[in-house]
C-alpha positions in Angstrom: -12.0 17.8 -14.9 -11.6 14.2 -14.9 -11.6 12.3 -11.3 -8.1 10.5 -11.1 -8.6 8.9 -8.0 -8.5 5.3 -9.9 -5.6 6.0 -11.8 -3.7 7.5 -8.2 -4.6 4.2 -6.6 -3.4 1.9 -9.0 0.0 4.1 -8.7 0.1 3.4 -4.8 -0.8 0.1 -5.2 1.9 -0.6 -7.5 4.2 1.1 -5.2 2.4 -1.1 -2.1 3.3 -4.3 -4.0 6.6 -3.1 -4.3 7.2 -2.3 -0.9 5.2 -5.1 0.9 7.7 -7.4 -1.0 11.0 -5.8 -0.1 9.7 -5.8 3.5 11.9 -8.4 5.8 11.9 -9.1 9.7 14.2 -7.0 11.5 16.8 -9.8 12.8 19.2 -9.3 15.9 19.7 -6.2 17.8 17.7 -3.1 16.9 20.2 -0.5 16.1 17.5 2.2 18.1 15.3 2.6 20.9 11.9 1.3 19.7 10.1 3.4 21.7 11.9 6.3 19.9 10.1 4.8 16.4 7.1 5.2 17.9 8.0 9.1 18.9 6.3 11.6 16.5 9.0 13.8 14.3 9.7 17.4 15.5 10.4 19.7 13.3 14.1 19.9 14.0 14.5 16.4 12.7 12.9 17.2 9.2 15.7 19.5 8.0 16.8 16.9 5.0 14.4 16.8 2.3 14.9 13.2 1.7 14.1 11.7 5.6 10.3 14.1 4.8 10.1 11.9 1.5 10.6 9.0 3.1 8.2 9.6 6.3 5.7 10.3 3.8 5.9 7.3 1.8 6.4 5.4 4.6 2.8 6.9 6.1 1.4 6.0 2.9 2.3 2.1 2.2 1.7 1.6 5.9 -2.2 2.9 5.4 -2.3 1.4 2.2 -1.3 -1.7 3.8 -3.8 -1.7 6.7 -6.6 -0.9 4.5 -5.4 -3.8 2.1 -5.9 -5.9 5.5 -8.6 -5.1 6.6 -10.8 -6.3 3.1 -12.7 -9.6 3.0 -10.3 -12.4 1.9 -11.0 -12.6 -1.6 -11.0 -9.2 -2.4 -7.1 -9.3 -0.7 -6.1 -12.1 -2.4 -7.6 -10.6 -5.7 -5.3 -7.5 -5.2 -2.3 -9.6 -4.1 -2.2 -11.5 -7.1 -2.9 -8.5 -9.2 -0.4 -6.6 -8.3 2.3 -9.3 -6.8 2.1 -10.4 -10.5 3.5 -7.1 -11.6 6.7 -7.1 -9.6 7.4 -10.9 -9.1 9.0 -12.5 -12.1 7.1 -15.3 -11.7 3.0 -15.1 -12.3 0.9 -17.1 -9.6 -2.6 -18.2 -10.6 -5.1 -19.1 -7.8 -6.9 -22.4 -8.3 -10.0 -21.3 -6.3 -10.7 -18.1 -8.2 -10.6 -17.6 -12.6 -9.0 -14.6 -14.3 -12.2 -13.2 -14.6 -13.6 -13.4 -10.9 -10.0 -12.4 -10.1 -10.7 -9.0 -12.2 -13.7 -8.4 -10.8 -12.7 -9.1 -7.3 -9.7 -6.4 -8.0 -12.2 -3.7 -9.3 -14.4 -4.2 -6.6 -11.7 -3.6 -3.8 -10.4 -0.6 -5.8 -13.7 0.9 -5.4 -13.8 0.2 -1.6 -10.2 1.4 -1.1 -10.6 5.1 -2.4 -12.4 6.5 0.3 -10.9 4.7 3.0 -7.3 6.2 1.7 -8.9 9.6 2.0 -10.0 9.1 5.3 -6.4 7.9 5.9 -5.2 11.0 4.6 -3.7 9.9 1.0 -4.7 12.2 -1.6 -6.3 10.6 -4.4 -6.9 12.4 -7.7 -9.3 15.5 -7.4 -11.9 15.8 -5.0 
């Protein structure tokens, strides 16, 4: 069988990009406790299908996220304008790196980001 685990990323990381753009500053007063975010769920509070698809997804970008921060500067900013590009309307070129180096810098952090995911516990493709 073939290894999907590139394909699967590019899939998250499309999803990332999507979700690191919607994200906005929480503005005025929280409508919970904040310590009660923190709180892991209990089973009781998982009765509705949707609020377990959204924890999950939420678990997902977050670690997505922090791996994506934690990669040497141009290897982020490779992946940024990657996949920025595919949800902003409006394409962003850097002047420091060319299309090329760009490509390669994306490739290269793909690599890296596969089995840090797994270790993060997001499935990608067969193992």
């Amino acid at each position: 069988m073939a290894d999907t685990s590139m394909d699967d990323l590019r899939y998250y990381l499309r999803a990332w990009s999507r979700w690191v753009r919607a994200w906005r500053a929480p503005l005025g007063i929280p409508s919970c406790v904040s310590m009660v975010e923190q709180m892991l769920p209990t089973i009781d509070g998982w009765s509705d299908h949707e609020d377990i698809t959204e924890l999950i997804e939420a678990h997902v970008m977050r670690a997505i996220d922090s791996e994506v921060e934690k990669l040497p500067i141009p290897h982020k900013a490779a992946l940024r304008l990657t996949y920025l590009n595919e949800t902003l309307p409006a394409v962003f070129r850097s002047n420091r790196m060319s299309h090329e180096d760009t490509k390669r810098l994306c490739q290269i952090a793909e690599t890296d980001l596969i089995p840090k995911l797994r270790l993060r516990g997001v499935v990608l493709g067969r193992i």
